[in-house]
N, C-alpha and C positions, 0 to 999 in steps of 0.2 A: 451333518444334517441330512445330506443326501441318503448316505450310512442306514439312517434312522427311521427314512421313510417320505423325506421332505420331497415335495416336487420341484424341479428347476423354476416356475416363474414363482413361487412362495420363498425360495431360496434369492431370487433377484430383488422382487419386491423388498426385501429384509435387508438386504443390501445397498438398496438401490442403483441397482445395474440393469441395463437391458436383459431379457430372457436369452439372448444368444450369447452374452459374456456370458453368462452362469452357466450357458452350455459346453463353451469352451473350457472355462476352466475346470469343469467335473472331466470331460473329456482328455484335458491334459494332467489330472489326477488318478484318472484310472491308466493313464498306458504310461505315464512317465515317474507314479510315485505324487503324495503327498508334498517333496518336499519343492518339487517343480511348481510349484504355487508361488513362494517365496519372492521375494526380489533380488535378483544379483546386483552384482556392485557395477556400476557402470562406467564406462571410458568415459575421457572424457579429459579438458582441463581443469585441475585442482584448482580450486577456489582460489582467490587473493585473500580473501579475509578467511585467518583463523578464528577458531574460538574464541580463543581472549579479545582480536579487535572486536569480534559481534557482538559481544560482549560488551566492551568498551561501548561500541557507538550507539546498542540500545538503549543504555543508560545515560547517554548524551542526548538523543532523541527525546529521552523524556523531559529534559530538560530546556531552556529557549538559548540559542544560537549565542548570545552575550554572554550567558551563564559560563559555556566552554571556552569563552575568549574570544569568540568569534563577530565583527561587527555586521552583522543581519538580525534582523526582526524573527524571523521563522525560516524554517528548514525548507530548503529544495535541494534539488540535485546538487548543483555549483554548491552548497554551502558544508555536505555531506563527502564533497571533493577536497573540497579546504579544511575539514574538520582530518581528515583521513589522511592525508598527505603530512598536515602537521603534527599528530598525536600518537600515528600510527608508521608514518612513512609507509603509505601504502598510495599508487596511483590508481584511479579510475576515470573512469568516462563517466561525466554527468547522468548519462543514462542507465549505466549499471550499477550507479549511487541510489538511482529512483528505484531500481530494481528491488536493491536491498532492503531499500524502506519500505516498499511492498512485500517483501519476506519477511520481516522484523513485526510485520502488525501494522503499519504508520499509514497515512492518506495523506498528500497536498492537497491543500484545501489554500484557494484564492483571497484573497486579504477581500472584506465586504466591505464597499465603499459607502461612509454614509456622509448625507448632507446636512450640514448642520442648520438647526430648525430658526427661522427667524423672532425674534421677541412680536408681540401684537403691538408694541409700539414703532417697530420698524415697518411691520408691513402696511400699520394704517399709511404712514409716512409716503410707501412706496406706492400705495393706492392712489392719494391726493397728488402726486407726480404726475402717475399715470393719466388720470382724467384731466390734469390741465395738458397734456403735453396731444391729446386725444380729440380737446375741441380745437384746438392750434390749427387744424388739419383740413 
């Protein structure tokens, strides 16, 4: 694009990069080559989960926790630890289980507690309680 005529901040904007990454990387284009752009492969410790468990455990994900055997309501860390130890024999830490389900697409979402609504015949009941136990006083 540069090539072509483009300016560095029409080139970020399109990107959506700051104007000084856009300048870096033209900059690291022209003195080290095109292919210096690229991403190298990074050090680092190899993943626990291969393919086939991620695999595996998105497709349990989509699923609710009883479905895969497992006695919980809905997925967290702990249940993601238990699923993976037993299907997979693979160990994790609750936290790097939440991880995953953040890589996979997934959100914890908090169970919404709701209160159940009382009949109009209970609350009249609860009313006439109320006012006699209120002139008592």
């Amino acid at each position: 694009m540069v090539l072509s005529g483009w300016k560095s901040t029409a080139v970020s904007r399109l990107f959506g990069l700051s104007r000084q990454a856009a300048v870096d990387w033209i900059r690291k284009a022209n003195q080290q080559g095109l292919d210096s752009l690229y991403d190298l492969a990074r050090s680092g410790r190899p993943s626990r989960l291969d393919r086939a468990a991620r695999e595996k455990l998105e497709k349990a994900l989509l699923k609710s926790p009883q479905e895969c055997g497992l006695e919980r309501n809905r997925w967290n860390g702990i249940v993601v630890v238990e699923f993976l130890r037993r299907e997979c024999q693979i160990q994790l830490k609750p936290r790097q289980a939440r991880n995953w389900m953040k890589r996979l697409g997934f959100v914890l979402k908090r169970p919404v507690y709701r209160y159940v609504q009382a009949s109009t015949k209970g609350v009249a009941r609860f009313r006439r309680g109320l006012k006699k136990n209120s002139t008592e006083s």
